[in-house]
DOGU-873477 format. One line per field, with one value per atom (N, C-alpha, C, O): x, y, z; atom name. Coordinates in Angstrom, 3 decimals. Each point is the difference from the previous one (the first is absolute). Layout:
# residues N
c1: [X:...] $
c2: [Y:...] $
c3: [Z:...] $
name: [CA:...] $
***
This chain:
# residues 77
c1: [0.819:-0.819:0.858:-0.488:1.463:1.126:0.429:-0.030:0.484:0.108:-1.331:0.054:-1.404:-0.801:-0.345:-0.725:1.389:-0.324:0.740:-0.297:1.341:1.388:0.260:0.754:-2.066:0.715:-1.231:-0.011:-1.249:-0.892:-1.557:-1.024:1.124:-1.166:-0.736:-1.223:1.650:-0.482:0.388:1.080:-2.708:0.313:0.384:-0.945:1.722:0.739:1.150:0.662:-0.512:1.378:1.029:0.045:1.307:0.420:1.218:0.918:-1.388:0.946:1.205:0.890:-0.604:1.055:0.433:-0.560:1.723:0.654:-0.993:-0.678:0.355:-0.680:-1.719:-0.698:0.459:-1.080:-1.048:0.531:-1.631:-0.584:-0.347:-0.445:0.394:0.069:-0.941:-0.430:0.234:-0.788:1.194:0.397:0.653:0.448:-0.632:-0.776:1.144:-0.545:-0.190:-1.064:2.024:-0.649:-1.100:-0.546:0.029:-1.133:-0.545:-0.771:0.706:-1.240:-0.546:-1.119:2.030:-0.326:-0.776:-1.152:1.876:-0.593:-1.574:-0.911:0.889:-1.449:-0.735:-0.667:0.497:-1.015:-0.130:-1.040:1.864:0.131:-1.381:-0.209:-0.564:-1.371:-1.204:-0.953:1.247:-0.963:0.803:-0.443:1.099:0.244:-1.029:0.083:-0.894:-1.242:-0.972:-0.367:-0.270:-0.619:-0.549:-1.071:2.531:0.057:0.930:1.109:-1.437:0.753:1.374:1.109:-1.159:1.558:0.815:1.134:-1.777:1.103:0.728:0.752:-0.584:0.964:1.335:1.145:-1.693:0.906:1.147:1.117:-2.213:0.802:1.286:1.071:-1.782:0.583:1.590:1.201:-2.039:1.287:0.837:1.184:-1.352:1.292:0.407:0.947:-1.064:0.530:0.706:0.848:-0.853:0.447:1.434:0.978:-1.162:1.290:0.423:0.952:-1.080:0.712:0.822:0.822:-1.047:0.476:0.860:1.119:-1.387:1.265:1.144:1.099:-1.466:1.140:0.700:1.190:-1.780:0.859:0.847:1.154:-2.108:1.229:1.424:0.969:-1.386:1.089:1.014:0.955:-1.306:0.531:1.203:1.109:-1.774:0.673:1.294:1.058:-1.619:0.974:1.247:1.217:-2.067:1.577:0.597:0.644:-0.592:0.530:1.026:0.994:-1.479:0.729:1.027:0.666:-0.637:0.616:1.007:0.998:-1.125:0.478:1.209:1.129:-1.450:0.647:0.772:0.924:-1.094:0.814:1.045:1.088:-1.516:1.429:0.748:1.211:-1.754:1.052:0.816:0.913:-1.127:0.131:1.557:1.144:-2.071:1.074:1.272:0.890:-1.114:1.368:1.017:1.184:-2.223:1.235:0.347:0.580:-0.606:0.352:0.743:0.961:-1.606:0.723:0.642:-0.165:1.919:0.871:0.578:0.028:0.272:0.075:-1.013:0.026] $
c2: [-1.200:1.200:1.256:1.131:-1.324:1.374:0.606:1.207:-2.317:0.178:0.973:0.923:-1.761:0.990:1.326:0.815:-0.648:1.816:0.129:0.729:-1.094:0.850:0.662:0.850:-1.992:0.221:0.700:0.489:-0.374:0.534:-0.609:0.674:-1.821:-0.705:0.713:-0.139:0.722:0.370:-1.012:-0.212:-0.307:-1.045:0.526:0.014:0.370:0.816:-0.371:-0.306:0.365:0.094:0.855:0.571:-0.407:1.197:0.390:-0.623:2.093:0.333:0.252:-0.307:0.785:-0.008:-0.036:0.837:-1.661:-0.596:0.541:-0.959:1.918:0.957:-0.350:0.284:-0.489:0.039:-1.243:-0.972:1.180:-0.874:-1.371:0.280:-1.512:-1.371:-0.732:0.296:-1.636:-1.279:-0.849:-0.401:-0.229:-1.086:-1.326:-0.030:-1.211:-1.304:-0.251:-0.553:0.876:-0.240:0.078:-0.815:2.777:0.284:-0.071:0.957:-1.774:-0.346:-1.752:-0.506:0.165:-1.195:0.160:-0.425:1.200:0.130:0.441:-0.556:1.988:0.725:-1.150:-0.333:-0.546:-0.526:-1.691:-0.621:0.100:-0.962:-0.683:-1.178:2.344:-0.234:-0.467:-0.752:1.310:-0.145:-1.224:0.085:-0.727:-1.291:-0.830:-0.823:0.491:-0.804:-0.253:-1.061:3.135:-0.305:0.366:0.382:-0.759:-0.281:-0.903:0.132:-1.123:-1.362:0.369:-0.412:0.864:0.654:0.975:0.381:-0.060:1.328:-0.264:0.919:-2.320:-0.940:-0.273:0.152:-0.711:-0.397:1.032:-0.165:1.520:1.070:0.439:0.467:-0.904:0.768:-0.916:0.262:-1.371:-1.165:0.522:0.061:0.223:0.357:0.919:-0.570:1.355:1.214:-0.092:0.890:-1.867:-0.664:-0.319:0.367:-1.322:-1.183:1.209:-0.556:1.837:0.610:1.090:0.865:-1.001:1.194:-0.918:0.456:-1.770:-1.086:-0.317:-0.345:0.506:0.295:0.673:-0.249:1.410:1.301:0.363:0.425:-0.731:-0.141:-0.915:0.267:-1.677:-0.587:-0.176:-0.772:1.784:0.341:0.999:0.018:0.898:1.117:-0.596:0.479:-1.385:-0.807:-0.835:-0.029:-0.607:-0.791:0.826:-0.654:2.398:0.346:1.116:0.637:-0.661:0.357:-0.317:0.673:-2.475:-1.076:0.102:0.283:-0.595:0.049:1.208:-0.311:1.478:1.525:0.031:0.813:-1.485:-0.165:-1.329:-0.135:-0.428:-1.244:0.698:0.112:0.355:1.098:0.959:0.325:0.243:0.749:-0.299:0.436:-1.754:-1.032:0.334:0.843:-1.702:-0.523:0.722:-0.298:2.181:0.885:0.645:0.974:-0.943:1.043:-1.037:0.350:-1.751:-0.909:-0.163:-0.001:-0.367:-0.600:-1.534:-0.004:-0.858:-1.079:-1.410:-1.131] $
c3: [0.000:0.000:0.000:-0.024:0.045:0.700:-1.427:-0.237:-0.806:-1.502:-0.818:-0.812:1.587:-0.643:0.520:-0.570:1.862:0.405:-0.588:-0.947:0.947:-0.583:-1.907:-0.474:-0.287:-1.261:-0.450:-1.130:2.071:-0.861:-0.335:-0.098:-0.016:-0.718:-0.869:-0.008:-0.568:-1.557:-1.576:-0.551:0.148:-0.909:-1.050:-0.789:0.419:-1.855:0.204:0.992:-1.986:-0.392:-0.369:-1.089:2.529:-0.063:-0.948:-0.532:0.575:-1.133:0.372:-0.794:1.785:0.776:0.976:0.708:0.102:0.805:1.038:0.368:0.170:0.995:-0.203:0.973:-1.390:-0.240:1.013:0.537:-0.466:0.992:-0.553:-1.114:1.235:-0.947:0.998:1.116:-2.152:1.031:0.252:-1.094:2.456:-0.625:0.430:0.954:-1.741:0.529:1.253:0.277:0.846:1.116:0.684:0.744:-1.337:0.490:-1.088:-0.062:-1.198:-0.542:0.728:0.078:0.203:1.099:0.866:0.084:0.783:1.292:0.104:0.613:-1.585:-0.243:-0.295:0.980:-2.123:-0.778:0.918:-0.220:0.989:0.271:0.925:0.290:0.008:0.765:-1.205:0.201:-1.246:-0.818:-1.173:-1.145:1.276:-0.751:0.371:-0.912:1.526:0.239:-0.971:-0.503:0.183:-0.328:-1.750:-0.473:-0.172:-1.063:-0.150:0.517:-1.219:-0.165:-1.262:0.342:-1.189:-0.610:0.794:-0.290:1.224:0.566:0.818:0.326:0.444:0.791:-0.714:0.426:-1.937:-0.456:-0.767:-0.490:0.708:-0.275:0.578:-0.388:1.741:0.842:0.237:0.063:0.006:0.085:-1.118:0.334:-1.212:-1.767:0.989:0.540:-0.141:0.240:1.063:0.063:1.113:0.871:-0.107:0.652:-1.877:-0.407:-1.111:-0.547:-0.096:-1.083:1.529:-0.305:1.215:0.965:0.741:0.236:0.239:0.048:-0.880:0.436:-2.011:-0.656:-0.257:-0.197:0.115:0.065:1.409:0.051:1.149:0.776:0.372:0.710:-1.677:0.149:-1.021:0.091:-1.389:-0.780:0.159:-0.535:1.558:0.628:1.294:0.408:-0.187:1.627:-0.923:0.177:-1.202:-1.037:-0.918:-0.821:0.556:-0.616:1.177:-0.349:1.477:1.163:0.815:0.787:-1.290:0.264:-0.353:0.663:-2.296:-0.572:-0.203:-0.377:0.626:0.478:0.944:0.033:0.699:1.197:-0.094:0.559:-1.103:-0.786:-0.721:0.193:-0.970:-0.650:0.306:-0.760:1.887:1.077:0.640:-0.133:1.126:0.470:-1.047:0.110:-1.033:-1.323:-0.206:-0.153:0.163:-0.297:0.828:-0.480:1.838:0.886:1.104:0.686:-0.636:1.010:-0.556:-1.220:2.141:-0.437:0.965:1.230:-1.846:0.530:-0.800:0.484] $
name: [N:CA:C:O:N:CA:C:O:N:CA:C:O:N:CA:C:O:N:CA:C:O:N:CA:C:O:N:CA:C:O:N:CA:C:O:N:CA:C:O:N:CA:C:O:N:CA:C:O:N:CA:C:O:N:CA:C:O:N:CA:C:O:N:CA:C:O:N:CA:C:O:N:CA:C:O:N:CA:C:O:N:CA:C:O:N:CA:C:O:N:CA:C:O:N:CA:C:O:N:CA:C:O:N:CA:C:O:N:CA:C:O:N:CA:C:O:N:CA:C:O:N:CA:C:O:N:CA:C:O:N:CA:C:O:N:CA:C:O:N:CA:C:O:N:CA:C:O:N:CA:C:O:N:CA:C:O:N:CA:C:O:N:CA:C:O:N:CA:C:O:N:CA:C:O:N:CA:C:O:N:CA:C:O:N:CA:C:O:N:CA:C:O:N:CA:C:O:N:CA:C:O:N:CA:C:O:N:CA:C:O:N:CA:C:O:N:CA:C:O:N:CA:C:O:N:CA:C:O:N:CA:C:O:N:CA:C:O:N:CA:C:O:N:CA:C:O:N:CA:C:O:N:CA:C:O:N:CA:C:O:N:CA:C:O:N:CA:C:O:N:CA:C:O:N:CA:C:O:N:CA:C:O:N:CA:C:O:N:CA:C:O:N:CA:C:O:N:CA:C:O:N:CA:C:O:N:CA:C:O:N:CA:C:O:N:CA:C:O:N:CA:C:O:N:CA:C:O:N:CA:C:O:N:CA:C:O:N:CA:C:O:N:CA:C:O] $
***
């Protein structure tokens, strides 16, 4: 919930960096009462779930990865 005071909850799409946005978390969180009572909007919600799991672990193995690299050239030994 802290993501969505913070960024805004405005559904558009922003034009710039500053600007107020929706992100996945709080489109989760908001709509997650009303997955009941429409039978596609669970499974919506689930895509959006597992596309915000990839992107974060997209972000953690390319961090990893940054920091091996890291290691290689600055450690010696």
């Amino acid at each position: 919930m802290a993501v969505l005071m913070v960024v805004g909850n405005v559904p558009s799409i922003p034009s710039s960096i500053f600007d107020p946005a929706y992100p996945i978390p709080a489109l989760i969180a908001i709509n997650y009462g009303e997955m009941m009572s429409i039978p596609s909007y669970g499974s919506a919600l689930m895509l959006a779930a597992l596309l915000l799991l990839l992107i974060v672990l997209l972000f953690s193995l390319l961090a990893a990865a940054l920091l091996v690299g890291i290691k290689r050239r600055y450690v010696v030994g």
